[in-house]
C-alpha positions as CSV (number, residue, x, y, z in Angstrom):
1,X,35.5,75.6,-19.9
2,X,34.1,77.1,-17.1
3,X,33.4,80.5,-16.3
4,X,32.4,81.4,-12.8
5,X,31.3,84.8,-11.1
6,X,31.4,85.2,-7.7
7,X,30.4,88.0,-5.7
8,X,30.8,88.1,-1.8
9,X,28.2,89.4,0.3
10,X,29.6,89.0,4.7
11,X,26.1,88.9,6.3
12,X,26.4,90.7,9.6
13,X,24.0,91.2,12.5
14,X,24.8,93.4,15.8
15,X,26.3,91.3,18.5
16,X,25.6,94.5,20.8
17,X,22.2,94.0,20.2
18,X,22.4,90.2,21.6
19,X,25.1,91.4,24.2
20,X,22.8,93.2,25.9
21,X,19.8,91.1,26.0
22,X,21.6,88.4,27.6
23,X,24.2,89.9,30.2
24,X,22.3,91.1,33.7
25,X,24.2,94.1,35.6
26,X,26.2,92.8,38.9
27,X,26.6,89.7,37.4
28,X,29.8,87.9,39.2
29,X,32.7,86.6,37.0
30,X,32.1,83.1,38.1
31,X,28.5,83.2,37.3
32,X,28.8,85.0,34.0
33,X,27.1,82.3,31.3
34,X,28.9,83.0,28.0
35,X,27.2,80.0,26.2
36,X,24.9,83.0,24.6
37,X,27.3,84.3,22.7
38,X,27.4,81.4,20.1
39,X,24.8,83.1,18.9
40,X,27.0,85.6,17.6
41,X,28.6,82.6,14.8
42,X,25.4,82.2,13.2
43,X,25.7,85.8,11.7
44,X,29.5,84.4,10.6
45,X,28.2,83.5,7.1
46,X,29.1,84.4,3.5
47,X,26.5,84.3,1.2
48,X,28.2,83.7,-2.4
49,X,26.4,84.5,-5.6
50,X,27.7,82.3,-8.9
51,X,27.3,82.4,-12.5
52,X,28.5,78.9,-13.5
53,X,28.9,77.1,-16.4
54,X,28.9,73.0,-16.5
55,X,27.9,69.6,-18.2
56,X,26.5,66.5,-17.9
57,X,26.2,63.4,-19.2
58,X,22.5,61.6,-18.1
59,X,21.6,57.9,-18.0
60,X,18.7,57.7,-16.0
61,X,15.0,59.5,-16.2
62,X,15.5,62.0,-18.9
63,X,14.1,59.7,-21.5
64,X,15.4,62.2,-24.6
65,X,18.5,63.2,-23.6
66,X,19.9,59.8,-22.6
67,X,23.7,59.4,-23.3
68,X,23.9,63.0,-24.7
69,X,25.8,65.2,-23.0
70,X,24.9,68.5,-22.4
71,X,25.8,72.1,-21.4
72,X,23.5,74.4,-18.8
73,X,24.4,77.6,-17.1
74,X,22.6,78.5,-13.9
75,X,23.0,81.7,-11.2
76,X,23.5,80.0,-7.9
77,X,23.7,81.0,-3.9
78,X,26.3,79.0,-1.5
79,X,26.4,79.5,2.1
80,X,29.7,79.0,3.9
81,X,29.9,79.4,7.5
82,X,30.0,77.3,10.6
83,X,28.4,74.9,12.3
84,X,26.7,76.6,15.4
85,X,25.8,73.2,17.0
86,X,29.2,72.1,18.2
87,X,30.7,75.3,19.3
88,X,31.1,74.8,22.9
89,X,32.6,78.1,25.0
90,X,34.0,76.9,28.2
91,X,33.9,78.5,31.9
92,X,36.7,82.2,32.2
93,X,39.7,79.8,34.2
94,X,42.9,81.6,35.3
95,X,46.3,81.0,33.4
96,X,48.6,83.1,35.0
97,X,47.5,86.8,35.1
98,X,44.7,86.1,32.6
99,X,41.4,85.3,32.2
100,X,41.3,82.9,29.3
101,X,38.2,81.5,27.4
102,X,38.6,78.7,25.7
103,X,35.9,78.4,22.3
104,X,36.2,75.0,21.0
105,X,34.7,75.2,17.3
106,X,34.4,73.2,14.3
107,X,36.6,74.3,10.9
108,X,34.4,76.2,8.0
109,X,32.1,74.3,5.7
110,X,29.1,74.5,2.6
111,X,26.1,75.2,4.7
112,X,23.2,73.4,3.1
113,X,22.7,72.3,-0.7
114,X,23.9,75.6,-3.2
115,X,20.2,77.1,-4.2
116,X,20.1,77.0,-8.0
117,X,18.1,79.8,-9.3
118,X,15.7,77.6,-12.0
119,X,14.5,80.9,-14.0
120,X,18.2,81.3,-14.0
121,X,19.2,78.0,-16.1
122,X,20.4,78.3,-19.5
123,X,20.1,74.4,-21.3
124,X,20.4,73.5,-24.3
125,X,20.8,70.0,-25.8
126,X,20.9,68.2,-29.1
127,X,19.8,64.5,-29.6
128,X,18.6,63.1,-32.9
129,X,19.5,66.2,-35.1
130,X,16.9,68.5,-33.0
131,X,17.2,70.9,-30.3
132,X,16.0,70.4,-26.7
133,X,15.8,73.7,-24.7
134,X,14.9,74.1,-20.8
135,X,11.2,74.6,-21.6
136,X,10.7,70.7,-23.2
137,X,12.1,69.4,-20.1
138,X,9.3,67.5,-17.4
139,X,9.3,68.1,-14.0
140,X,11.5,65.2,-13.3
141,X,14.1,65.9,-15.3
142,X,14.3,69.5,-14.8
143,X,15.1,68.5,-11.2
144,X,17.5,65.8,-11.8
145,X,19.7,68.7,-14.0
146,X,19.3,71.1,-10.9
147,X,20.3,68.0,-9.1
148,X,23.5,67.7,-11.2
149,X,23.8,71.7,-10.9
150,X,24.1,71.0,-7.3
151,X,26.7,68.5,-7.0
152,X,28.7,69.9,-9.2
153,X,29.0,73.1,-7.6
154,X,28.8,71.9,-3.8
155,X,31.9,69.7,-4.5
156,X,34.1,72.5,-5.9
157,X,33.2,74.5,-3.3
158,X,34.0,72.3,-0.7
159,X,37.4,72.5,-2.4
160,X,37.7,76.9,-2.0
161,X,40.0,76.9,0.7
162,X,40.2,80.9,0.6
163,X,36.6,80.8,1.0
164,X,36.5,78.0,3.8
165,X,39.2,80.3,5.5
166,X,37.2,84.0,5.5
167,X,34.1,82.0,7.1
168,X,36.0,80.4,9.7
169,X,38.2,83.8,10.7
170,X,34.7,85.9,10.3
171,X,33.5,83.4,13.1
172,X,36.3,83.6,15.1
173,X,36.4,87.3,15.2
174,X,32.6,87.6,15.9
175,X,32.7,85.3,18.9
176,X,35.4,86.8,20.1
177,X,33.8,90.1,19.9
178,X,30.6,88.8,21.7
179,X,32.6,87.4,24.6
180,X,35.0,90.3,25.4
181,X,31.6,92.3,25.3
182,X,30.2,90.4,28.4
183,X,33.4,90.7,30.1
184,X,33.6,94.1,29.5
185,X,29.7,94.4,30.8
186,X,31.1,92.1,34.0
187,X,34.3,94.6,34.2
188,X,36.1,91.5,33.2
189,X,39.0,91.1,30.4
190,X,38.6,87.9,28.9
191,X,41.6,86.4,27.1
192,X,39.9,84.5,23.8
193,X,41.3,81.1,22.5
194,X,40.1,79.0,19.8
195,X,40.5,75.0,19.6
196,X,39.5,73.4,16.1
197,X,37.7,70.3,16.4
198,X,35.7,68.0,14.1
């Protein structure tokens, strides 16, 4: 059974603050370069805090625990968020009476391997009648159960589709701020939209 605590922490940064460093007063419409604001959807992130609970079965490298399977508990940190280097904005273009920019971005994703906290881990094993704890583990095999730890969680959250969703919206709404702020600076309204892409 596995028993999982998650708390959410949004990790925001002011997109005033960036706004203003990269629009120039009297800039023209035409001329206004919006590519900046991507910036903005590397502060889109969700930093995710576990408590999990799993098990594995090891064949290779750990020498005393081969074919036993065992149970560990770990705190853990996954990132979710986007990834910055294929958003593209495009060029303001006029579609009827608005102004319309159009942000192609990629869907929501597990940013990076989950960082398993090793003070954190909880293991206990038995093989041969005795117990093996955390502390008789070598190097080597401490890492390959962190290794395990990783997997294991990186795959189900993959899979957390409500998670995958608040990233991706938290994204949107951040470059969408960040651009309407340098139309606004331009004394321009820009009409957002957003095309998914792989």
């Amino acid at each position: 059974m596995i028993r999982m605590l998650r708390k959410f922490v949004a990790s925001f940064a002011s997109v005033l603050l960036a706004v203003g460093a990269i629009v120039l007063p009297g800039c023209k419409a035409q001329n206004t370069d919006l590519s900046n604001a991507i910036q903005a959807a590397k502060w889109a992130t969700y930093d995710c805090y576990f408590h999990d609970v799993a098990k594995g079965k090891f064949h290779d490298n750990l020498a005393i625990l081969i074919g036993q399977e065992i149970w560990y508990e770990y705190d853990a940190k996954v990132q979710y968020g986007i990834d910055v280097n294929k958003v593209k904005v495009g060029k303001p273009h006029q579609v009827g009476s608005d102004l319309v920019v159009t942000v192609q971005m990629p869907k929501a994703q597990v940013l990076g391997r989950p960082a398993i906290q090793p003070d954190s881990i909880n293991f206990v094993a038995k093989t041969g009648g005795a117990l093996v704890f955390w502390a008789d583990l070598g190097a080597q095999d401490k890492q390959q159960v962190i290794n395990d730890a990783q997997d294991k969680l990186e795959e189900k959250c993959s899979k957390d589709t409500d998670m995958l969703a608040r990233a991706e919206k938290r994204a949107q709404e951040l470059l969408k701020s960040s651009i309407e702020d340098i139309g606004n600076a331009t004394d321009q309204k820009y009409v957002v939209q957003f095309e998914t892409i792989d």
